[in-house]
C-alpha positions in Angstrom: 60.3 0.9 -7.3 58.0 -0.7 -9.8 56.9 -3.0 -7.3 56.0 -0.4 -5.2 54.4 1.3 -7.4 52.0 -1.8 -8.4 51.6 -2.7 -5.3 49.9 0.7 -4.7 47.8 0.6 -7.8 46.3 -2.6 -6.9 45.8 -2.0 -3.1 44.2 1.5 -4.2 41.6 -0.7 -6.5 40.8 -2.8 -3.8 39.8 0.3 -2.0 37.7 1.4 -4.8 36.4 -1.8 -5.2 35.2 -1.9 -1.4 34.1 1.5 -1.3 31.8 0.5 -4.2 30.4 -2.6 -2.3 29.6 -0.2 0.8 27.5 1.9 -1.4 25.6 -1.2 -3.4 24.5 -2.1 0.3 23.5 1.4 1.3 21.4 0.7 -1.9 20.0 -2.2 -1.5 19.2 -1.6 2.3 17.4 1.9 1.1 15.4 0.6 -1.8 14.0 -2.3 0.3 13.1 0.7 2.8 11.4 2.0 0.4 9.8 -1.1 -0.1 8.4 -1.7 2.5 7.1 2.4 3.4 5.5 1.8 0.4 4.0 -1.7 1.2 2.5 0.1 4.1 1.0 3.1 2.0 -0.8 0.8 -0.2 -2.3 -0.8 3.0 -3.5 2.3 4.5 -5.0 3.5 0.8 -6.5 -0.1 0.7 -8.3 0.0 4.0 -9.3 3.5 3.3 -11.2 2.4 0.2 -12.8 -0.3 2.2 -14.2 2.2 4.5 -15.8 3.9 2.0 -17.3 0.7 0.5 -18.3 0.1 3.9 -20.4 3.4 4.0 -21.9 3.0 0.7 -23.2 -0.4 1.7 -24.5 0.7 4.6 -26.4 3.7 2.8 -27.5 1.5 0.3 -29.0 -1.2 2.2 -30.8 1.6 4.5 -32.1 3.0 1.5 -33.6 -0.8 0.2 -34.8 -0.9 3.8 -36.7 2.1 4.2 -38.3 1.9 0.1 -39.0 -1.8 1.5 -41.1 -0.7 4.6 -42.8 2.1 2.2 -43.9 -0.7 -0.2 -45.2 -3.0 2.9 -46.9 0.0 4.2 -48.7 0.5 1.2 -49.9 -2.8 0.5 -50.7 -3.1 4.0 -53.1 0.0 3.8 -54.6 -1.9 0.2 -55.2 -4.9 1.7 -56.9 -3.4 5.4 -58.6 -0.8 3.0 -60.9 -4.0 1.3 
């Protein structure tokens, strides 16, 4: 009966003890899910933020252009003016 009885115990922690291994994978498998969604997230948010850089180049480098072609024009008119 005592033999049994151990027996029981120790197959009934083994069942715990694989029960608990399941779950630690579920775990694992979940956080490196999570991982990676937000991997991904931080991509998109990066190459969002480059658009916008983008733009404000672009708008910059217009605005250089056309006080450029204001500044040409002027000394242009100086020097024809002479």
């Amino acid at each position: 009966m005592k033999k049994t009885l151990i027996a029981l115990m120790i197959g009934s922690l083994a069942g715990f003890a694989a029960f608990g291994q399941d779950t630690a994978k579920q775990d694992l498998k979940k956080s490196g899910q999570e991982v990676k969604k937000a991997g991904k997230d931080s991509g998109k948010a990066a190459k969002d933020a480059g658009k916008g850089v983008a733009k404000g180049t672009k708008k910059g480098v217009n605005k250089a252009a056309t006080g450029t072609e204001k500044g040409a024009a002027k000394v242009k008119a100086k020097t024809e003016g002479n």
